[in-house]
MIVEXTI-865400 format. One line per field, with one value per residue (C-alpha): residue number from 0; residue in one letter; x, y, z. Coordinates in steps of 0.1 Angstrom, whole numbers, plus 5000, padded with zeros to 4 digits. Example, Ala and Ser with C-alpha at 12.3 -4.5 7.8 and 13.67 -1.06 7.14 Angstrom:
% residues 2
num	c(0, 1)
residuo	c(A, S)
xx	c(5123, 5137)
yy	c(4955, 4989)
zz	c(5078, 5071)
% end
This chain:
% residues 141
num	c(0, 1, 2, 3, 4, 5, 6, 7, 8, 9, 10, 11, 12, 13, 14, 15, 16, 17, 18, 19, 20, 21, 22, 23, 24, 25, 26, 27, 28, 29, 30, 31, 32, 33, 34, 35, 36, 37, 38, 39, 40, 41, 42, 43, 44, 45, 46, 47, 48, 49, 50, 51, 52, 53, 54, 55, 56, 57, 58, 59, 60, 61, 62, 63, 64, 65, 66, 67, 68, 69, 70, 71, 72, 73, 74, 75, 76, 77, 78, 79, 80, 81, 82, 83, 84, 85, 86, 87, 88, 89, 90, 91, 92, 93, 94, 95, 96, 97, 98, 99, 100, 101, 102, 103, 104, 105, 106, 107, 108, 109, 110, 111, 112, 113, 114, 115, 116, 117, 118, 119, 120, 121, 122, 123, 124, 125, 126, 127, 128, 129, 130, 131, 132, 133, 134, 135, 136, 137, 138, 139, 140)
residuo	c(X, X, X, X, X, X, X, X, X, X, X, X, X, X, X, X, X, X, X, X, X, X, X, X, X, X, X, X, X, X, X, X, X, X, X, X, X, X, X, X, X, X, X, X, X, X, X, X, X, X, X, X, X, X, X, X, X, X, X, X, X, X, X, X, X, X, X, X, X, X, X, X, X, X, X, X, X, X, X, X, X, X, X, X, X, X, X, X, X, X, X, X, X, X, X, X, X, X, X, X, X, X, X, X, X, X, X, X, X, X, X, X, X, X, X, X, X, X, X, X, X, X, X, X, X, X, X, X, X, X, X, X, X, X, X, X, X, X, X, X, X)
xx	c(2756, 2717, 2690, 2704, 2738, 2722, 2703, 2733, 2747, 2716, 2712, 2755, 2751, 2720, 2744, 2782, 2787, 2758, 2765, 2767, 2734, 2716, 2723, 2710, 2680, 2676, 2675, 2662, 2697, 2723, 2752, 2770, 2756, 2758, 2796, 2803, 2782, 2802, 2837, 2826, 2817, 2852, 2871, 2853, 2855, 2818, 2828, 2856, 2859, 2841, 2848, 2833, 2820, 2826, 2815, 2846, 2846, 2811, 2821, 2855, 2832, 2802, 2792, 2788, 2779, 2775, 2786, 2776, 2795, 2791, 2827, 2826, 2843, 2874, 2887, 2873, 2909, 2923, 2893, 2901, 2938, 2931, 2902, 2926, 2947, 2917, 2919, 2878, 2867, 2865, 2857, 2853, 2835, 2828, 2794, 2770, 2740, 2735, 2767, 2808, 2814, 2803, 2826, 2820, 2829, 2835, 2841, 2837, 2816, 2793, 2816, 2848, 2821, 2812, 2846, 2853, 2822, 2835, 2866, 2853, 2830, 2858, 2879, 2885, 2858, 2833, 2805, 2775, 2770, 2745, 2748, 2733, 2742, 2738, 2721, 2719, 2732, 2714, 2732, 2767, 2779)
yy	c(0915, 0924, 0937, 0974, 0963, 0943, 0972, 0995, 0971, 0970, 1006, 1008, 0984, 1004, 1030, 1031, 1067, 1075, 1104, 1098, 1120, 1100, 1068, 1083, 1096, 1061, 1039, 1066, 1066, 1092, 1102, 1094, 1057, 1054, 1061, 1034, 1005, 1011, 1014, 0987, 0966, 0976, 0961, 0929, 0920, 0921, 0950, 0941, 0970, 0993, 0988, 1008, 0989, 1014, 1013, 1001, 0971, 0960, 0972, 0950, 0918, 0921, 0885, 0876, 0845, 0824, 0787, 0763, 0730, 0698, 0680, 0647, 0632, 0650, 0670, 0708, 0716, 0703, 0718, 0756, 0750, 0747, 0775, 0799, 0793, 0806, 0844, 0847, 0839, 0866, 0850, 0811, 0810, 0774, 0771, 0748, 0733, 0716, 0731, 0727, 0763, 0790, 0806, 0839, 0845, 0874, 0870, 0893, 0872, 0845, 0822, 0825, 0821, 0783, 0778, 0785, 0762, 0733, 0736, 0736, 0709, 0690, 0689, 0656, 0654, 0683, 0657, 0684, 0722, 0750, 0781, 0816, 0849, 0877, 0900, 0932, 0947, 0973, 0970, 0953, 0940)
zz	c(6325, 6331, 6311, 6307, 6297, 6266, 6262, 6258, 6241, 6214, 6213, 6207, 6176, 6166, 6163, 6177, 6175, 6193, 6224, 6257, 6265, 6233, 6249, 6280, 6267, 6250, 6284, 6306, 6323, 6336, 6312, 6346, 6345, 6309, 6311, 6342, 6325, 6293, 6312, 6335, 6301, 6284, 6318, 6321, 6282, 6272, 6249, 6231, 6199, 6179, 6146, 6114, 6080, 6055, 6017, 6004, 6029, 6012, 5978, 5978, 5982, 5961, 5966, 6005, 6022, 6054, 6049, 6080, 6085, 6096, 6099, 6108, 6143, 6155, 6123, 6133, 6143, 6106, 6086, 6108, 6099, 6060, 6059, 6073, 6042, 6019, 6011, 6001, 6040, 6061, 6092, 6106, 6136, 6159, 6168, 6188, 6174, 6139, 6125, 6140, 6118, 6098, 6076, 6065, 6026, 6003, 5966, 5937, 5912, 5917, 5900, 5924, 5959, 5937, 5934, 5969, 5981, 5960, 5977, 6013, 6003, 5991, 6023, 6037, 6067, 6053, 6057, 6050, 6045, 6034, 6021, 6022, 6003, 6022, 5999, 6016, 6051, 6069, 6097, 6109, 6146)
% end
């Protein structure tokens, strides 16, 4: 991938339903080159979906969050095993860096996203974690 496939790739999670000829106009490209990068990015993998975040999808889970992890020693493949189980998480992604995960959570009062913090906290091998609410989205992908 070079610098005008992550363009593209910007300018498509700018906006997803953006023409052909607009995403052309964008990166100074052909429509022509604009449709091979994107086919070309669809084949290899680098563009895996195109998804839509509609007002319902927000409105369903009021309260949103990003929890990191720390686990301690081997017990990531446990801890992903028992946060599938929880219906509030949207997502658990692994990571690199300070944190093992980051778990994605939607609740609909403040009350049930503590509830479902003390109960990650309290998995055997959660050894640290911090929060954040997400308290507004402008954009999504």
């Amino acid at each position: 991938m070079d610098v005008t496939d992550e363009r593209l790739i910007a300018a498509l999670r700018h906006d997803a339903r953006a023409s052909l000829s607009d995403l052309a106009l964008t990166l100074g490209l052909s429509r022509t080159t604009v449709r091979a990068r994107l086919a070309r990015l669809q084949q290899a993998g680098d563009i895996v979906g195109f998804s839509v975040v509609t007002r319902g999808d927000v409105a369903r889970d009021p309260v949103r969050g990003m929890m990191m992890i720390e686990i301690e020693g081997r017990g990531a493949t446990r801890i992903k095993r028992q946060l599938a189980t929880m219906a509030q998480l949207r997502a658990v992604h692994s990571t690199n860096g300070r944190w093992d995960l980051i778990v994605e959570i939607g609740t609909t009062t403040l009350e049930e996203f503590d509830r479902v913090l003390d109960r990650i906290r309290q998995l055997d091998g959660v050894v640290a974690s911090e929060t954040s609410l997400l308290l507004s989205t402008q954009k999504s992908g």
